[in-house]
C-alpha positions in Angstrom: -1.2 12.8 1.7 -1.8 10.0 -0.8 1.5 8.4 0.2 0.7 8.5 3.6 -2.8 6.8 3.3 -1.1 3.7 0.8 1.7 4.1 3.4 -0.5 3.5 6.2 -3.5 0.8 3.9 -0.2 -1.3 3.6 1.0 -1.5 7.0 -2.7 -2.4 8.1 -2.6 -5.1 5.4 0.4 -6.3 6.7 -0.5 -6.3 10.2 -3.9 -8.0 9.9 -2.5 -10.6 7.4 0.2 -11.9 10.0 3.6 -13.0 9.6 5.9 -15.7 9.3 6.4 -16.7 12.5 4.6 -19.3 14.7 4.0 -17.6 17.9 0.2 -16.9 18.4 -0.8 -13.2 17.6 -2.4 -10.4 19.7 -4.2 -7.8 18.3 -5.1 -4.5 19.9 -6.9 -1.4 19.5 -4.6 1.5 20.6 -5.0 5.0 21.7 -3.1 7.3 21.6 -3.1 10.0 24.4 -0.3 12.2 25.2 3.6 13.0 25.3 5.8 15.1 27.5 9.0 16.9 26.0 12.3 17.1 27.8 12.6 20.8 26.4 10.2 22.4 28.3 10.9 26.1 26.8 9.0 24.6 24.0 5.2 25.1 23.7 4.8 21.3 22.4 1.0 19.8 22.2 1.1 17.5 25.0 -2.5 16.2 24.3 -1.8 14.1 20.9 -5.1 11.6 20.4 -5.3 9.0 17.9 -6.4 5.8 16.9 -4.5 2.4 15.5 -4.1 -0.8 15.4 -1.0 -3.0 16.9 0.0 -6.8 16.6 1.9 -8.9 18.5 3.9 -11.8 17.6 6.9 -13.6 19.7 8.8 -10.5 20.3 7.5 -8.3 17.4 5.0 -5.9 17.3 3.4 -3.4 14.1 1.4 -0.7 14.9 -0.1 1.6 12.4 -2.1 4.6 13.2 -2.8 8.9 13.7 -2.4 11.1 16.5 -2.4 14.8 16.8 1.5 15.3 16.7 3.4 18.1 18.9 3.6 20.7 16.4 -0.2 20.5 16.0 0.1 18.2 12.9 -2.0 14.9 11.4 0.2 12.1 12.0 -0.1 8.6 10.4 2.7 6.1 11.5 3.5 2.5 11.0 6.1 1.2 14.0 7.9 -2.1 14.1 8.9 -3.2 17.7 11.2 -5.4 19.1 11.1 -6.1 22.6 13.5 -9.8 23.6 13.4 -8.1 27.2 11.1 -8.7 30.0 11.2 -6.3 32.6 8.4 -6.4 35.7 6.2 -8.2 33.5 6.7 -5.6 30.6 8.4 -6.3 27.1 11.8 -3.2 26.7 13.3 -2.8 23.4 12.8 -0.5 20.0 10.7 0.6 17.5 11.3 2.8 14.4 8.8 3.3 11.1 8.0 5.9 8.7 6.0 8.7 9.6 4.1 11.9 8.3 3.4 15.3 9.9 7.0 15.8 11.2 9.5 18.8 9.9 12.2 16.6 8.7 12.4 17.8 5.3 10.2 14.8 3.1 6.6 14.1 3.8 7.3 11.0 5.2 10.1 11.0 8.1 11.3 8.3 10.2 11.1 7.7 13.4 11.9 5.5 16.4 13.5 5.0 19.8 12.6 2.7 22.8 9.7 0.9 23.7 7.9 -0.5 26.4 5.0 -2.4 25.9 2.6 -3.7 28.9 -0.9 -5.7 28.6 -2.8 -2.4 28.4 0.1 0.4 27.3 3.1 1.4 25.0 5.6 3.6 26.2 7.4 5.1 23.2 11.1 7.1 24.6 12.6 9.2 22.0 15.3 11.7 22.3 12.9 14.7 22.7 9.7 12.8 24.9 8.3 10.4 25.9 4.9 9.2 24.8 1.8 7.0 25.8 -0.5 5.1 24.4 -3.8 2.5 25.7 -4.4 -0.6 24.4 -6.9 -3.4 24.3 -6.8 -6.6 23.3 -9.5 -7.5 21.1 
């Protein structure tokens, strides 16, 4: 668990310190709140609440954060996005980062797939679900 909390103290140093780019940042609080599987012979969790933190910039985006996972794990995550799309006023691309509480072996495991990103949601499309998070802008 202590690589996952320096894992996840970096990331949020990261993300509040900016980047190198010049397009104006958006922060957000985010929340996350649930997923559905594609396998549905599966007893998933479906309810997976967290907390984090996401910036934007041009067409990147870091999030870092927890959730209650599927399999009834902790989760803390940092995500990169790209999204150069705009589709009906949302931004479409991919994400990926590391992440804990996943049976992949290692304590840390990554992750990704597609993204969609409105004012006040992420949609987060992975082989197995799909997942949803809030967000505000603060």
């Amino acid at each position: 668990m202590r690589i996952a909390r320096l894992l996840f103290y970096l990331a949020v140093g990261i993300l509040l310190g900016g980047s190198c780019t010049y397009a104006v940042a958006q922060d957000y609080a985010v929340a996350t709140l649930a997923s559905y599987h594609f396998d549905r012979t599966k007893s998933y969790n479906e309810r997976n609440l967290g907390l984090g933190l996401e910036r934007q910039k041009g067409d990147w985006s870091l999030g870092v954060g927890f959730y209650d996972n599927s399999i009834d794990k902790t989760t803390v995550y940092a995500l990169g996005g790209w999204t150069p799309l705009r589709l009906f006023g949302t931004r479409v691309g991919l994400a990926a980062g590391p992440a804990t509480g996943y049976n992949c072996g290692h304590r840390i495991c990554a992750i990704g797939g597609g993204l969609v990103q409105g004012e006040y949601f992420n949609l987060a499309v992975t082989p197995v679900a799909v997942a949803l998070q809030a967000k505000w802008r603060f």
